[in-house]
C-alpha positions as CSV (number, residue, x, y, z in Angstrom):
1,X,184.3,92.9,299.8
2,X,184.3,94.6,303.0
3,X,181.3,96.3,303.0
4,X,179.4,92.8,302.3
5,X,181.1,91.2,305.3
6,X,179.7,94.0,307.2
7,X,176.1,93.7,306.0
8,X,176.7,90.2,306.3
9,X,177.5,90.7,310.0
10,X,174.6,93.4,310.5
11,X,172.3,90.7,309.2
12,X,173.3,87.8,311.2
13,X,173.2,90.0,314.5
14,X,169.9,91.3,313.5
15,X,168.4,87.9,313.1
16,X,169.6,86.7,316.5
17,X,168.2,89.5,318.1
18,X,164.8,88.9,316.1
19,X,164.6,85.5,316.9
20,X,165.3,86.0,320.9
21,X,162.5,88.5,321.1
22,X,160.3,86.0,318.5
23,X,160.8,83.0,320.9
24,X,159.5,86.0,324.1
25,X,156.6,86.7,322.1
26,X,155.4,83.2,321.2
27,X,155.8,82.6,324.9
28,X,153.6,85.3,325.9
29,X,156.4,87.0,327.7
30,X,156.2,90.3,325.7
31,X,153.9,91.5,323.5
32,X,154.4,91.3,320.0
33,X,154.0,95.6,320.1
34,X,156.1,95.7,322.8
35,X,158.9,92.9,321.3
36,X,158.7,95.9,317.8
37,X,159.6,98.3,320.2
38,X,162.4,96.1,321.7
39,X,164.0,95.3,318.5
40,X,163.9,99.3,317.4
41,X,165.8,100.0,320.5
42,X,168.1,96.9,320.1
43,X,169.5,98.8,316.5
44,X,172.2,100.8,318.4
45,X,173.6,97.6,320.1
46,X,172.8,95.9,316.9
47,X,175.2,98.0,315.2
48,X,178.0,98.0,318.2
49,X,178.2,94.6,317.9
50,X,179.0,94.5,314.3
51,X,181.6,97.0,314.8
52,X,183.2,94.7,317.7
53,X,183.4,92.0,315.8
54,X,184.8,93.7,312.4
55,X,188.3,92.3,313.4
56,X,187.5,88.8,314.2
57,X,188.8,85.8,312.6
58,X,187.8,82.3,311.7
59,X,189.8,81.1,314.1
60,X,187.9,82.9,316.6
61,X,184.7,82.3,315.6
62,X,183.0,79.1,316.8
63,X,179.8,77.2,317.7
64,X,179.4,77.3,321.8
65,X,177.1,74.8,321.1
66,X,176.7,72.4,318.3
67,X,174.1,70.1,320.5
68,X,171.9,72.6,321.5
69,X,171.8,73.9,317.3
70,X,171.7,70.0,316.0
71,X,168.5,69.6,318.9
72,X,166.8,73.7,317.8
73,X,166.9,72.6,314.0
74,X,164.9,69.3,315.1
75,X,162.3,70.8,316.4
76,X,159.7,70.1,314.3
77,X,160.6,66.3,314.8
78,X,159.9,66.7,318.2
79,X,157.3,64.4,320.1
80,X,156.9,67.5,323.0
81,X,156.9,70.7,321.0
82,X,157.3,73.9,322.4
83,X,155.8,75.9,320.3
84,X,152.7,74.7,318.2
85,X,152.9,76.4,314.5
């Protein structure tokens, strides 16, 4: 069980980080070469993370957010889009 609440972890990390440098290169503020690059050197800080946060519990996990999530998943709603897509 362990070892799937660490992949489960790795891959939650690893999508954060993809999305952050997505959102750069859809605003033309990297490359999408350059945001490749970024995300291969992101791997060992990637992988740091999920070791940081092996001893974590529910407790201490929470949303810093919710308003800012509720208004992201909306998006597409949106009268004034960001991104066009």
């Amino acid at each position: 069980m362990e070892n799937v609440l660490a992949k489960s972890r790795h891959l939650y990390i690893f999508l954060y980080a993809r999305s952050l440098l997505s959102s750069a290169v859809r605003l033309n503020l990297i490359g999408p070469y350059a945001g490749h690059k970024l995300l291969f050197e992101l791997k060992e800080i990637v992988q740091n993370n999920v070791e940081s946060t092996q001893d974590l519990t529910i407790s201490e996990v929470c949303q810093t957010s919710p308003v800012l999530e509720i208004l992201q998943g909306m998006h597409d709603r949106l009268y004034s889009k960001l991104f066009n897509s």
